[in-house]
N, C-alpha and C positions, 0 to 999 in steps of 0.2 A: 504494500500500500504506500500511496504517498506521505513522505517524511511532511512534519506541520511547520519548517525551520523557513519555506516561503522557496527556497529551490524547486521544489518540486510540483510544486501548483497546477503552474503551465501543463505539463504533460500529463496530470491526475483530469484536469478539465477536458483535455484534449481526447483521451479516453472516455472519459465521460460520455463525452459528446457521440464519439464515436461508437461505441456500445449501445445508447439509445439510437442513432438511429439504424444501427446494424438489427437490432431488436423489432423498431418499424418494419424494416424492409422487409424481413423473416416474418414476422407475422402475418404481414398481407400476401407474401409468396406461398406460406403455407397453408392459408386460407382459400385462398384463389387453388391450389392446388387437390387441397381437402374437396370443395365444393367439384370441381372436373374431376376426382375420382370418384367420389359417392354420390353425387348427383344431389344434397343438400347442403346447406350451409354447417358450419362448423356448431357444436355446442357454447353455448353462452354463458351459460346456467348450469356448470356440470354437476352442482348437488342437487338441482331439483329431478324429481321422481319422473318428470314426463322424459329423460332424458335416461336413455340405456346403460348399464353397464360399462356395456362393450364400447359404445359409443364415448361414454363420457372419458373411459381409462385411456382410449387409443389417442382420442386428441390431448390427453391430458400429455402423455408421452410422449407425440408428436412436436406437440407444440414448446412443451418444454426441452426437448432433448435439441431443439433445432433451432432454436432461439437461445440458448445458452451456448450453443455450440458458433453461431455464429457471432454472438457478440466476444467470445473468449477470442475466437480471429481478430475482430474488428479493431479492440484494444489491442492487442499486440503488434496490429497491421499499425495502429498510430503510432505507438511509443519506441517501434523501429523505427521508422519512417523519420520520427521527431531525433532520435539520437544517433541513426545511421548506423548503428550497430545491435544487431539480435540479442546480444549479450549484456550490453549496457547497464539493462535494471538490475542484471544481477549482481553486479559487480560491485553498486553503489552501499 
């Protein structure tokens, strides 16, 4: 995580940023996706009762597993990007 000494701000924000909108992008791709494969829209409500099992656990892992998965890219696509080296964070 970002040190609180004011170095490291910049690239905690820049992450930030990046992460949410890697987050957006993934949710709407997998939405849009969700809906052309099953032919409905996504669950909304996955603990209400009119909403299946099957239905509510598959998106629930979908969506989480695919949107965690691309915001973990997203941020590290920044904080290289920001320091030019892959290694960087870990060094500090």
């Amino acid at each position: 995580m970002a040190k609180k000494d004011g170095g490291e701000i910049a690239p905690a924000l820049i992450g930030f940023a990046a992460g949410f909108a890697a987050e957006f992008a993934t949710r709407k791709a997998l939405t849009f996706a969700w809906t052309r494969a099953t032919g409905e829209e996504p669950p909304t409500d996955l603990e209400s009762p009119e909403v299946s099992l099957g239905h509510a656990l598959s998106w629930a892992v979908v969506a989480g597993v695919g949107v965690e998965v691309a915001r973990v890219l997203a941020v590290r696509a920044a904080r290289k990007g920001i320091s030019g080296s892959p290694r960087a964070e870990l060094s500090s």
